[in-house]
C-alpha positions as CSV (number, residue, x, y, z in Angstrom):
1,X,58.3,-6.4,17.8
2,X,55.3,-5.2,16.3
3,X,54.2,-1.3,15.8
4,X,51.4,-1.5,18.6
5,X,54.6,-2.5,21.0
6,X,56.2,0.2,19.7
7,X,53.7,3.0,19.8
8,X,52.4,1.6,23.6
9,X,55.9,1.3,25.2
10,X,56.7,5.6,23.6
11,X,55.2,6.4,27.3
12,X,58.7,6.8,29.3
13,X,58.0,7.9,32.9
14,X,59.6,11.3,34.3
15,X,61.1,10.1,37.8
16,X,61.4,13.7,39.1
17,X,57.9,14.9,37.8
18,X,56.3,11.6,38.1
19,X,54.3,12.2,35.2
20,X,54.3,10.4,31.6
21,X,55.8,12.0,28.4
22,X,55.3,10.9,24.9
23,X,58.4,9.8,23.1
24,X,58.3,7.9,19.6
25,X,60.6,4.8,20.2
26,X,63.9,4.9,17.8
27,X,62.3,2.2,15.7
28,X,59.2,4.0,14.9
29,X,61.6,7.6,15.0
30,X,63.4,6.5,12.0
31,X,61.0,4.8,10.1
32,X,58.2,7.5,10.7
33,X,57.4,10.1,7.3
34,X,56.7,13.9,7.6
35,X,55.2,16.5,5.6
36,X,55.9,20.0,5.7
37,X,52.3,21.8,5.6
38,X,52.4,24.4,2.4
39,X,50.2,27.1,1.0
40,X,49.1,26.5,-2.7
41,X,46.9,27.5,-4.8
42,X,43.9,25.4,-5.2
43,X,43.1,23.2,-7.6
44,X,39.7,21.7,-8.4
45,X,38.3,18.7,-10.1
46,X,35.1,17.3,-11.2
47,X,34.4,13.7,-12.7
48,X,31.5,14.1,-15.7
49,X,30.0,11.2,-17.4
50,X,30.6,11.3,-21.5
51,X,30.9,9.2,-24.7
52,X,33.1,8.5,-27.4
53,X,32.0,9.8,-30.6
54,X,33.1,10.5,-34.1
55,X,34.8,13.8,-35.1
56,X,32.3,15.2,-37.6
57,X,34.5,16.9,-39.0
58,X,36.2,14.1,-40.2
59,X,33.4,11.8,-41.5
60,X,32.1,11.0,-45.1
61,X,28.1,10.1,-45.8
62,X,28.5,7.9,-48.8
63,X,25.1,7.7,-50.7
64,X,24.7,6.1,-54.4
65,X,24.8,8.5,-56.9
66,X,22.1,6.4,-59.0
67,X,19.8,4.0,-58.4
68,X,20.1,0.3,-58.8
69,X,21.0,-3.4,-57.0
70,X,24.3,-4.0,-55.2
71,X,26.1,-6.6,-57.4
72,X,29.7,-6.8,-55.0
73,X,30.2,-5.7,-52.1
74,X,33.9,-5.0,-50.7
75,X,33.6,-4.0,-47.3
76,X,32.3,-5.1,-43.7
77,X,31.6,-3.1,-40.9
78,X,34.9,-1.7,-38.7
79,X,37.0,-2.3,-42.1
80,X,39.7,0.5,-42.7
81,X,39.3,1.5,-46.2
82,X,41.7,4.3,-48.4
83,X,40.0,7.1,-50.3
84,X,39.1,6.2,-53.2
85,X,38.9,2.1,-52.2
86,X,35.4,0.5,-54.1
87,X,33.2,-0.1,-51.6
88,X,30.6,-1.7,-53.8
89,X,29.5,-2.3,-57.3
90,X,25.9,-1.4,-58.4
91,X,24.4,-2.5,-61.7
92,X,22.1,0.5,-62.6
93,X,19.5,0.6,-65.1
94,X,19.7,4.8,-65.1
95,X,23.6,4.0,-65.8
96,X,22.7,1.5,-68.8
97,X,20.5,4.1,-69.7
98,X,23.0,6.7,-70.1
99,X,25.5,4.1,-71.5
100,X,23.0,3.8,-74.9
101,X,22.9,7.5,-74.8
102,X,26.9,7.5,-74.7
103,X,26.6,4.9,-77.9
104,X,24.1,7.1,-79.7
105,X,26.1,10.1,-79.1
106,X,28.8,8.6,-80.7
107,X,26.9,7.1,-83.7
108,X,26.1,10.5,-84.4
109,X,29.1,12.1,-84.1
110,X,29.8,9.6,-87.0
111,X,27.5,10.3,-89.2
112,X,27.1,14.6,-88.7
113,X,31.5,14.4,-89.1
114,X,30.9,12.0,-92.1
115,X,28.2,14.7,-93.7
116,X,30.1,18.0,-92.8
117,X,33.0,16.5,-94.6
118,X,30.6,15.8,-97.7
119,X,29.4,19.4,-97.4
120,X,32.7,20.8,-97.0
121,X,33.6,19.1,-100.8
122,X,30.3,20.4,-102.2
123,X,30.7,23.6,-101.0
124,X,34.4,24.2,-102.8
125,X,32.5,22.9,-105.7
126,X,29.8,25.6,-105.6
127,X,27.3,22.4,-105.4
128,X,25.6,23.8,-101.7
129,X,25.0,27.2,-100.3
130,X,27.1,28.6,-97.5
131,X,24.4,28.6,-95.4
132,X,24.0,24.5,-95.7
133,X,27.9,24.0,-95.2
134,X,27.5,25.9,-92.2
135,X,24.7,24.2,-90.9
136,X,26.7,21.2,-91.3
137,X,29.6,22.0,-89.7
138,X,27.1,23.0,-86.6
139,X,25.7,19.7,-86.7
140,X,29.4,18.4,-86.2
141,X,29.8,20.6,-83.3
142,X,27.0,19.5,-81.6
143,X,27.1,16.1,-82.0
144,X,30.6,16.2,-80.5
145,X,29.7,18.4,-77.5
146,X,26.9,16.0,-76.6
147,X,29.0,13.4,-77.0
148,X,31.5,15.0,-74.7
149,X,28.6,15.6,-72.4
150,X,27.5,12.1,-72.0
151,X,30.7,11.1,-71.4
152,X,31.4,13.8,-68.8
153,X,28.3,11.8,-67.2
154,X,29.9,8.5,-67.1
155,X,32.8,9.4,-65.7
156,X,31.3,11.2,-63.2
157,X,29.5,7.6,-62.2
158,X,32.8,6.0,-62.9
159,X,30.4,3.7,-65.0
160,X,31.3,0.6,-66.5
161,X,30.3,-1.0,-70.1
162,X,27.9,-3.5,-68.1
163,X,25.9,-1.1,-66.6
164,X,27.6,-0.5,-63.4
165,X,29.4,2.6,-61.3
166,X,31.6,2.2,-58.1
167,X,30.7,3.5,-54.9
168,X,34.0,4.5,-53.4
169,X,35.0,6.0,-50.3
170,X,35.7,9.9,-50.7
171,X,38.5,9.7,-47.6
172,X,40.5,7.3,-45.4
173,X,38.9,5.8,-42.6
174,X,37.0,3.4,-41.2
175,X,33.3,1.6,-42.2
176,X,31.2,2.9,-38.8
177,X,28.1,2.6,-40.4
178,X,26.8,-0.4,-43.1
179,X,23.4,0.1,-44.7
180,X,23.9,-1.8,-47.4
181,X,23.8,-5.6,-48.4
182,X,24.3,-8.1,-51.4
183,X,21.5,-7.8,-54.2
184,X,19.6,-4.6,-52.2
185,X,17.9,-2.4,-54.0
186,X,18.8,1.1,-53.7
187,X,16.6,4.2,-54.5
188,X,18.6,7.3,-54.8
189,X,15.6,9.2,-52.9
190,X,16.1,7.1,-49.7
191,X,17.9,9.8,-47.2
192,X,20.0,7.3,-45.2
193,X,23.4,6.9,-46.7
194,X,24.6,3.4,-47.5
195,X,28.4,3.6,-45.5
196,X,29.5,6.5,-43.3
197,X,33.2,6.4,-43.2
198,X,34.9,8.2,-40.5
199,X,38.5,8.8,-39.5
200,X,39.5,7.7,-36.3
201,X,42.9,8.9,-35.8
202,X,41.1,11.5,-33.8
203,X,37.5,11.3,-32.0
204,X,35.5,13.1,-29.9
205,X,34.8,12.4,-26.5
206,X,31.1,14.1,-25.3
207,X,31.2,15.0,-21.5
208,X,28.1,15.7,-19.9
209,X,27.6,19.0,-17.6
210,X,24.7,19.0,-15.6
211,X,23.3,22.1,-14.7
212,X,24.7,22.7,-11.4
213,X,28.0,22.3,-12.4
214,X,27.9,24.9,-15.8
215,X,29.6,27.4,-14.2
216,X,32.3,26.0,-13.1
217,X,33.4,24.0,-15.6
218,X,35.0,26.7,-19.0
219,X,37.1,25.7,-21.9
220,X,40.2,25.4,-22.1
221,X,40.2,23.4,-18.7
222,X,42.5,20.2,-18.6
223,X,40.3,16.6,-19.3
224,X,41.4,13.0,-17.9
225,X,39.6,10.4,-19.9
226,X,39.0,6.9,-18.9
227,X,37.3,3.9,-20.0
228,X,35.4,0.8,-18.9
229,X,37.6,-1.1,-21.9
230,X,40.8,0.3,-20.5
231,X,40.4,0.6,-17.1
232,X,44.0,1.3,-16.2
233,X,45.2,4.1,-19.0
234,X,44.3,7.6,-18.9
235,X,43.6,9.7,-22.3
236,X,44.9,13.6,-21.4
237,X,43.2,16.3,-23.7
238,X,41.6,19.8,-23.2
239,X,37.9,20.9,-23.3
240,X,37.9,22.9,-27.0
241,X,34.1,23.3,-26.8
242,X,31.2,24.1,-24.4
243,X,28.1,23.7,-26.4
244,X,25.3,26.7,-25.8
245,X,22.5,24.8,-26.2
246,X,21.3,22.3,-23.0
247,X,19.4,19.2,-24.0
248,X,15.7,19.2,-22.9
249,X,15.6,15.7,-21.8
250,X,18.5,14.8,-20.1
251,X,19.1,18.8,-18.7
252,X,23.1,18.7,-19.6
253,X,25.3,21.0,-21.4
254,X,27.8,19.1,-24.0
255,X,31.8,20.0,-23.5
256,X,33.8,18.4,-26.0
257,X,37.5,17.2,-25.9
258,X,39.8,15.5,-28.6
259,X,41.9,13.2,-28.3
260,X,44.4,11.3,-30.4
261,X,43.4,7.9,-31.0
262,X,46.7,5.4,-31.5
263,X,45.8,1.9,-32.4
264,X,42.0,2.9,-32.3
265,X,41.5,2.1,-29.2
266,X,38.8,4.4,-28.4
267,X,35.6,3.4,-30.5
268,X,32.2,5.1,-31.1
269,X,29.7,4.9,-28.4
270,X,31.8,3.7,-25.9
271,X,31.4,5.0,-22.2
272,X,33.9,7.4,-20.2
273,X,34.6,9.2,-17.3
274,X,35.8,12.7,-17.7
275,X,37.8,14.4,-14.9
276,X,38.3,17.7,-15.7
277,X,40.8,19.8,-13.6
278,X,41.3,23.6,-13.3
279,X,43.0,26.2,-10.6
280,X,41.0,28.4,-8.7
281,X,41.9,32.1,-8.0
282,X,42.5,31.3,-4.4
283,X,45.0,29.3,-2.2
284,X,45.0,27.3,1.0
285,X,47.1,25.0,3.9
286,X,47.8,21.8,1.9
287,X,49.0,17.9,3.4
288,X,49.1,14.7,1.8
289,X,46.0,12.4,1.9
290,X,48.0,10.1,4.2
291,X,48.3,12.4,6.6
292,X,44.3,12.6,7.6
293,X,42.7,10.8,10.3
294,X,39.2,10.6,10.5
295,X,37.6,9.9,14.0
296,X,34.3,10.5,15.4
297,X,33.0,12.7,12.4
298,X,35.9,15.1,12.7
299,X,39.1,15.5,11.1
300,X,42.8,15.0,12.9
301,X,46.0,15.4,11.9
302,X,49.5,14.0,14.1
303,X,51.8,17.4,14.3
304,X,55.4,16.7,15.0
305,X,57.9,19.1,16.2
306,X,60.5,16.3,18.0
307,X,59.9,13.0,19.0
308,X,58.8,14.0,22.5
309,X,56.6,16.5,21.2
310,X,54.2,15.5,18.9
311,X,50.5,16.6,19.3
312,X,46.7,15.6,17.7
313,X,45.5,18.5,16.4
314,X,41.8,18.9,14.9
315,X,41.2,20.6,11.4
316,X,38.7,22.0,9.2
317,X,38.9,20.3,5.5
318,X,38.2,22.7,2.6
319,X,38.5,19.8,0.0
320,X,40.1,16.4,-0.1
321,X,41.2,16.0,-3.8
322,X,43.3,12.2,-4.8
323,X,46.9,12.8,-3.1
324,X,46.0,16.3,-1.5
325,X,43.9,17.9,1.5
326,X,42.9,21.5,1.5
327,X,43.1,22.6,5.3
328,X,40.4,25.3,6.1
329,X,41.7,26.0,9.8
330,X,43.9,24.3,12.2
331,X,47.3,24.6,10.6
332,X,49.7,27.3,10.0
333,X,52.0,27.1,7.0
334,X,55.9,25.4,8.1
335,X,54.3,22.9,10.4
336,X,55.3,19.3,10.1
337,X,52.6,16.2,9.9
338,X,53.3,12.5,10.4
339,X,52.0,10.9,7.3
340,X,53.4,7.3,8.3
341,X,52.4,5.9,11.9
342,X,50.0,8.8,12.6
343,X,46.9,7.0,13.2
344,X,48.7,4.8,15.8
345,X,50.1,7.5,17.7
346,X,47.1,8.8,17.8
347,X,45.3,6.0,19.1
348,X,48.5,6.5,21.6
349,X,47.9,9.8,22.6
350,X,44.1,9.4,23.0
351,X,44.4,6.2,24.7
C-alpha cells in the first residue's frame, strides 16, 4: 500500500459526533520520525570565496650570487628539492675572475714566505736591518690574509676550478617558480629571482571579506575549506589573520587560515570556498531541516502530540543553516515535530 493510501485513509469517522478525526494509520505511526524542539544558542555561517597560496613565511627567493650562463640545470618546475640540493650550475666569468685572483694570491704567498725566510737568515747574520726583517715578515702576513680572503670568496660561491658556482636551494621544498633555462644568461642586477622554493607542508588559504560582511567575520573563528579539485573533502582550520588594509579594486578585506597540507594536495593558486562558522551571543527555537515545509511563501511545520492529534502550525524562520532551522515564533521549547511523513500529512490535513 503506498504512503498516499496511508495518509488519505488516517480520516476515521466519529459515529456518535459524526465528524472526521485525524489519526496516523499504524503503518505510517511506526515508521513516522520526531524531533523534540530545543533552545540553542545560535550559530552562524558565511561561505567567502578565497585562494590557495604559499606561506611566506616559508619560501626561499633564490637569485645568482654572480653573473654568468646556466651550464646544468637540475630541476623542473613542481620538483621537491632538499636544502642544500644544486639547482643549477653557472659558468661565471666574475667567478674565473676571482679564481686567477685565488692563483695569484697564492703565488704570492710563495714568494713573500720564500723572502721572509731569507730575511729571517740575514737578519741573525747582522746582513739586514730590523726594520727590513720586519717588513718582510709583514709582507708574509699579508699575502696570507689575502690569500685567506680570496678564498673566503670562493667558498662563499661554492666555486669550482672551471669557473663555475652552484645555485642551491637554501631550504626544503618545492620549485613554484622557474625563471631560469639551459645556456641563459644571467645578470646579477635583474630583480626577479631565478627559483622560488616554497614549503608546502603548510599553505595559506586567502579568503575574501567583502565589505558588508567585515564585521562579522573576527579571528579566531572556525574555517571549512573546500576545493573545485576535491570536491568531496573538507580542510578544517582557523582564521589566524584579518588583514587591516582593504584592496582598492576588488573592495575585500584578506582573512587568512592555515592548513596542513598532506600529500600536497592543496596547490598555489588554486580556487576555494571558505565557510567560516562562529556562535552568536544569542539563542533561539531550533528543528531539523527535514522538518520544514514550505507552502505558499510561508513556513509550516507538522506538530505531534499523539497520533490523533497532530496539527500544521505556521512559523517565523530566523535562519535556515545545513541540518538546522532557527524558529523566530511559532514554537515553544518541548514540542515535538514530524520530520518524516510531515509534508504528506500536511497535504492531509489541508486537503
Amino acid at each position: 500500500m503506498s504512503i498516499l493510501l496511508l495518509i488519505s485513509s488516517c480520516k476515521e469517522v466519529e459515529n456518535n459526533l459524526g465528524t472526521e478525526k485525524f489519526k496516523l494509520t499504524e503503518t505510517v505511526s511506526k515508521e513516522k520520525q520526531l524531533a523534540t524542539v530545543v533552545e540553542e544558542i545560535v550559530e552562524s555561517e558565511i561561505t567567502l570565496t578565497g585562494k590557495i597560496t604559499l606561506d611566506e613565511d616559508k619560501v626561499a627567493r633564490v637569485f645568482p650570487l654572480a653573473g654568468g650562463f646556466v651550464k646544468d640545470l637540475n630541476v623542473e618546475l613542481g620538483d621537491y628539492v632538499r636544502k642544500g640540493q644544486v639547482l643549477a650550475i653557472i659558468r661565471s666569468p666574475e667567478i674565473a675572475g676571482f679564481t686567477k685572483e685565488g692563483i695569484d694570491a697564492e703565488s704570492q704567498l710563495r714568494l713573500a714566505e720564500k723572502n721572509a725566510q731569507v730575511a729571517a737568515e740575514l737578519y741573525k747574520t747582522g746582513n739586514i736591518s730590523q726594520v727590513e726583517y720586519i717588513n718582510s715578515q709583514k709582507e708574509y702576513e699579508n699575502a696570507k690574509g689575502e690569500l685567506a680572503r680570496i678564498q673566503a670568496v670562493l667558498d662563499m660561491y661554492g666555486a669550482g676550478k672551471d669557473a663555475t658556482y652552484p645555485i642551491k636551494s637554501p631550504v626544503s621544498g618545492v620549485i613554484v617558480q622557474k625563471n631560469v633555462a639551459l645556456n641563459m644568461e644571467l645578470r646579477t642586477e635583474d630583480i626577479s629571482p631565478v627559483f622560488i622554493v616554497g614549503n608546502l607542508d603548510e599553505v595559506w588559504v586567502m579568503a575574501n571579506i567583502y565589505e558588508s560582511d567585515i564585521s562579522k567575520i573576527k579571528e579566531g573563528y572556525e574555517a571549512e575549506v573546500t576545493t573545485i579539485s576535491y570536491p568531496g573533502k573538507v580542510y578544517k582550520g582557523k582564521i589566524d589573520k584579518i588583514f587591516s588594509l582593504m584592496d582598492p579594486e576588488s573592495k575585500v578585506v584578506k582573512a587568512r587560515v592555515t592548513l596542513q597540507n598532506q600529500n600536497f594536495e592543496l596547490k598555489p593558486e588554486m580556487f576555494a570556498n571558505v565557510k567560516i562558522n562562529w556562535k552568536e551571543q544569542f539563542s533561539k527555537l531550533t528543528i531539523p531541516t527535514e522538518a520544514l515545509i514550505f507552502d505558499k511563501s510561508r513556513y509550516f511545520v507538522t506538530v505531534w502530540r499523539a497520533d490523533d492529534d497532530v496539527e500544521t502550525r505556521e512559523i517565523s524562520v530566523y535562519r535556515e543553516t545545513g541540518k538546522k532551522v532557527y524558529v523566530e515564533s511559532g514554537l515553544k521549547a518541548g514540542e515535538t515535530v514530524m520530520t518524516r511523513y510531515q509534508l504528506l500529512v500536511y497535504d492531509a490535513l489541508n486537503d
